[in-house]
C-alpha positions as CSV (number, residue, x, y, z in Angstrom):
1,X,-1.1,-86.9,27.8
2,X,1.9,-84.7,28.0
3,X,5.3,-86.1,28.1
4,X,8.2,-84.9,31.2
5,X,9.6,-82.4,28.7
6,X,6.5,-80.6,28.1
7,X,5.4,-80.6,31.8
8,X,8.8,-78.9,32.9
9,X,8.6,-76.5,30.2
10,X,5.2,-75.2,31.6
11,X,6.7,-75.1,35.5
12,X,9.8,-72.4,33.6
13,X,6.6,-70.3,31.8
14,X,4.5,-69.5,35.5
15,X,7.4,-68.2,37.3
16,X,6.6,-65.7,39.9
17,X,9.3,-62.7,40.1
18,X,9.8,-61.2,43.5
19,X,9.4,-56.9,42.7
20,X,11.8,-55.7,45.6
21,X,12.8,-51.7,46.0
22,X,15.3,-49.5,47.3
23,X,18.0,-52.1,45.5
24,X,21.2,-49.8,44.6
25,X,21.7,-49.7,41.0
26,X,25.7,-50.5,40.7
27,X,27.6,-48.4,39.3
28,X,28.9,-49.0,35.4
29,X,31.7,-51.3,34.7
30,X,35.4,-49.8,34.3
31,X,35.8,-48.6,31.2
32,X,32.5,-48.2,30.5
33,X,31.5,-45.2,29.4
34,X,28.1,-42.5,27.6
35,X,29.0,-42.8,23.8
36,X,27.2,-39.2,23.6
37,X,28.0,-36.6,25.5
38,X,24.2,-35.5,26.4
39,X,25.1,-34.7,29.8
40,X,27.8,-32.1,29.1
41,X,25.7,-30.5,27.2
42,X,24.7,-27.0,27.6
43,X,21.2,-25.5,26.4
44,X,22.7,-23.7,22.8
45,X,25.4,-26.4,22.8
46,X,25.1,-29.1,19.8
47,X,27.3,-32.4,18.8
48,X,27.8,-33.9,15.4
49,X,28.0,-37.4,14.5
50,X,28.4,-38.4,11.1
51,X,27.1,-40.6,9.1
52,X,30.0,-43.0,8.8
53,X,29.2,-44.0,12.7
54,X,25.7,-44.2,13.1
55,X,22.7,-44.2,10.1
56,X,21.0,-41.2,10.1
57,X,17.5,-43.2,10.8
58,X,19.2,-44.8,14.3
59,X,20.4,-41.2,15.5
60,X,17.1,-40.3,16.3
61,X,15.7,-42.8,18.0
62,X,18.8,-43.5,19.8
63,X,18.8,-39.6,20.9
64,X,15.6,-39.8,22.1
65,X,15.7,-43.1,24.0
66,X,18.8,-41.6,25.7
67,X,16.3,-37.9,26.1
68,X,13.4,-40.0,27.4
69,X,16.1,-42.5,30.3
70,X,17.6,-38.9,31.3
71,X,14.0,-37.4,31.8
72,X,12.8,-40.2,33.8
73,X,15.7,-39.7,36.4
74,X,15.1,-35.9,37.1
75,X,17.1,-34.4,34.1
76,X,15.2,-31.4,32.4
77,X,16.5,-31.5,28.5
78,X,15.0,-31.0,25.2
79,X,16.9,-32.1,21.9
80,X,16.2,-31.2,18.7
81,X,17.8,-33.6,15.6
82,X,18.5,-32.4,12.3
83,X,20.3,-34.2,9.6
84,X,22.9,-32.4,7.7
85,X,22.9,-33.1,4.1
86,X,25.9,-31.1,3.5
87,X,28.0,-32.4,6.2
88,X,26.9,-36.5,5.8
89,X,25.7,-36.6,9.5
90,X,23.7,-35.4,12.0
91,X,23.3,-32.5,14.7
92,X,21.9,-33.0,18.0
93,X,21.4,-29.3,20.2
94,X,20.3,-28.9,23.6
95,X,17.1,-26.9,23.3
96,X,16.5,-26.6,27.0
C-alpha cells in the first residue's frame, strides 16, 4: 500500500492545464533585448559573429531556431550560414 508521499506525488503528475487564447503576450522586460540583429536585416545583408562568442556548431542551430520563431509569426526570411575559416567565426546572410 502506498504511503501519503507517494499518493500526493501522483495527484501533482495528472494535472489538467486550462488551453485559453487571445492572452496578450507582454511585451520583453527593460533592458532586454535580440542578441542578433535578424530583423534589421536586409535580403544581401550579412552579420559576423566570431568564434570567441558563440561555437561555430551553436551558431547554426541558434540561427535557425531564431529563422524558424520569426517564420512562425508571419516573417518571410531565409538564412544561409557559413563558417569562416579565415576569419575564426561565422556569417549569417539574409537570402530572402
Amino acid at each position: 500500500m502506498p504511503d501519503q508521499k507517494t499518493k500526493e506525488k501522483r495527484k501533482y503528475k495528472r494535472h489538467v492545464f486550462k488551453i485559453e487564447r487571445g492572452i496578450k503576450i507582454p511585451p520583453p522586460a527593460s533592458g532586454q533585448r535580440e542578441q542578433y540583429p535578424f530583423m534589421q536585416l536586409k535580403v544581401g545583408e550579412s552579420f559576423f559573429i566570431p568564434d570567441k562568442i558563440k561555437r561555430r556548431k551553436n551558431v547554426a542551430s541558434m540561427a535557425h531556431a531564431r529563422v524558424k520563431a520569426l517564420r512562425n509569426a508571419g516573417h518571410k526570411m531565409k538564412i544561409v550560414i557559413r563558417w569562416l575559416q579565415a576569419e575564426k567565426g561565422s556569417r549569417i546572410w539574409r537570402v530572402k
